[in-house]
C-alpha positions, 0 to 999 in steps of 0.5 A, a space after each residue: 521501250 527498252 526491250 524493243 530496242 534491245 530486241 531490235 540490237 540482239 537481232 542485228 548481231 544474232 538474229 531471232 535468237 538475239 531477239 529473244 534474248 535481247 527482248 527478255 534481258 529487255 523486258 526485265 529492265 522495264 521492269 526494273 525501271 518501273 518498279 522503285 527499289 525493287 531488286 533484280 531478283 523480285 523482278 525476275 520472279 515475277 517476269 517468269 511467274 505464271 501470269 506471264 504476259 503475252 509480249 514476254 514470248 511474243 517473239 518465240 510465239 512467232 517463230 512457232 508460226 513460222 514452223 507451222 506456215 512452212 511445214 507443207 512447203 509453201 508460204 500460204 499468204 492466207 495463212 500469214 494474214 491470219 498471224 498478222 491480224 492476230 497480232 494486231 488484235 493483240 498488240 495494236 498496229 504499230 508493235 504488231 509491224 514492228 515485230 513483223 519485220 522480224 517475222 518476215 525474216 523468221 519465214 526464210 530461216 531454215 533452222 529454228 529450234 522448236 524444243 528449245 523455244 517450247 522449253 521456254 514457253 513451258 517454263 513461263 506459261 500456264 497449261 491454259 495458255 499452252 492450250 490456247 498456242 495449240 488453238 492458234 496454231 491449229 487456226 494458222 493451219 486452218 487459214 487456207 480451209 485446211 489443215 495438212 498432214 504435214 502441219 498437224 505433225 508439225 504442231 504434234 510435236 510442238 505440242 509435246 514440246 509444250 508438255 501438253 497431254 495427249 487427249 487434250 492435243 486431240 481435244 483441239 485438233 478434232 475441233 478443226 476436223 469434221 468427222 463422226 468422232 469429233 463431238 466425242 474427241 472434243 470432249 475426251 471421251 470414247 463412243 461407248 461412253 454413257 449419256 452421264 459420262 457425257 455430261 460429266 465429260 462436257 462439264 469437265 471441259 467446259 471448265 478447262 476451256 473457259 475463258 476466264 481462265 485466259 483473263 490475264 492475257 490479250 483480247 485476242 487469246 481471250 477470243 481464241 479461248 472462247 472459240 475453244 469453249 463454244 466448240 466444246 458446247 457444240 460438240 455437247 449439244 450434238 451429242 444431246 441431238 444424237 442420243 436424244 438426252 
């Protein structure tokens, strides 16, 4: 496809932001060939509309795992088999080595803008899927049975990068942490909350989660998205179990 190959032509002159110039300026003229008497401008709107697919910013997507894999110092290899399966699952084998062997030499650069790459995914994505990269990244952190503090501020502020809200950041970063609070931050809510707020809040959460809302991308997010709403259910039925309602 040509925006591999431009992808693979950008980075040779520019690296990872030849890449992901290269895969985009790439990615629209797939498009253009695809798509008979179609003008640039068409196709433009549609490549940057909310239903955006996953491989538009694949590249940028792995750049941010970089910065959460090297936040505590150490190359985790648990943490970089997480990625790569992750990505195998989303893309097949052969596109997920591919894109890899770019990977492997985003981990050793010291300088990736994360604003800059939150700024694009934020202009092309929906706020679900936004939700959906904080999971994934929160889960890379995770892959080694733990997530450091040096890796929840690295994602903290990808995430207001990504101009998620606040409580929906501490809605998924308490469904990697197990405390006394978890239940009621994965529902957004305070311990004074009344059981009728509760199950208001859940039912709130339960649409925001659900993974229906992630149906125009890649069975891997979609799982991921379903993780999120099952963590949103257990946090309700701990509730119920506690307050006995």
């Amino acid at each position: 496809m040509i925006r591999w190959f431009a992808a693979l032509l950008g980075y040779s002159f520019f690296r990872l932001p030849g890449a992901i110039l290269g895969f985009i300026i790439g990615s629209l003229l797939d498009a253009l060939s695809s798509k008979k008497g179609g003008s640039f401008q068409q196709v433009f709107k549609q490549q940057r509309g909310d239903q955006v697919s996953p491989a538009d910013f694949e590249l940028n997507l792995l750049a941010l795992a970089s910065l959460v894999i090297k936040a505590d110092g150490v190359v985790n290899q648990k943490e970089l088999d997480y990625v790569r399966q992750y990505f195998v699952q989303a893309y097949g084998t052969e596109r997920a080595n591919a894109t890899f062997r770019v990977f492997n030499d985003v981990i050793k650069k010291r300088q990736i803008s994360a604003s800059n790459i939150c700024t694009m995914l934020r202009a092309r994505t929906r706020y679900e899927s936004r939700l959906q990269i904080l999971h994934f990244l929160f889960s890379i952190a995770n892959a080694d049975g733990h997530v450091s503090d040096n890796e929840v501020q690295e994602i903290d502020k990808i995430s207001r990068y990504l101009g998620v809200q606040i409580p929906d950041f501490e809605s998924i970063k308490a469904m990697f942490f197990k405390n006394p609070d978890s239940a009621y931050k994965i529902l957004e809510i305070d311990r004074s909350a009344t059981n009728a707020e509760i199950k208001t809040a859940y039912r709130m959460m339960a649409k925001k989660y659900h993974p229906d809302k992630l149906q125009h991308m890649d069975e891997a997010y979609q799982k991921g998205a379903e993780e999120k709403f099952r963590k949103v259910q257990e946090a309700y039925e701990q509730l119920q179990k506690e307050r006995g309602f």
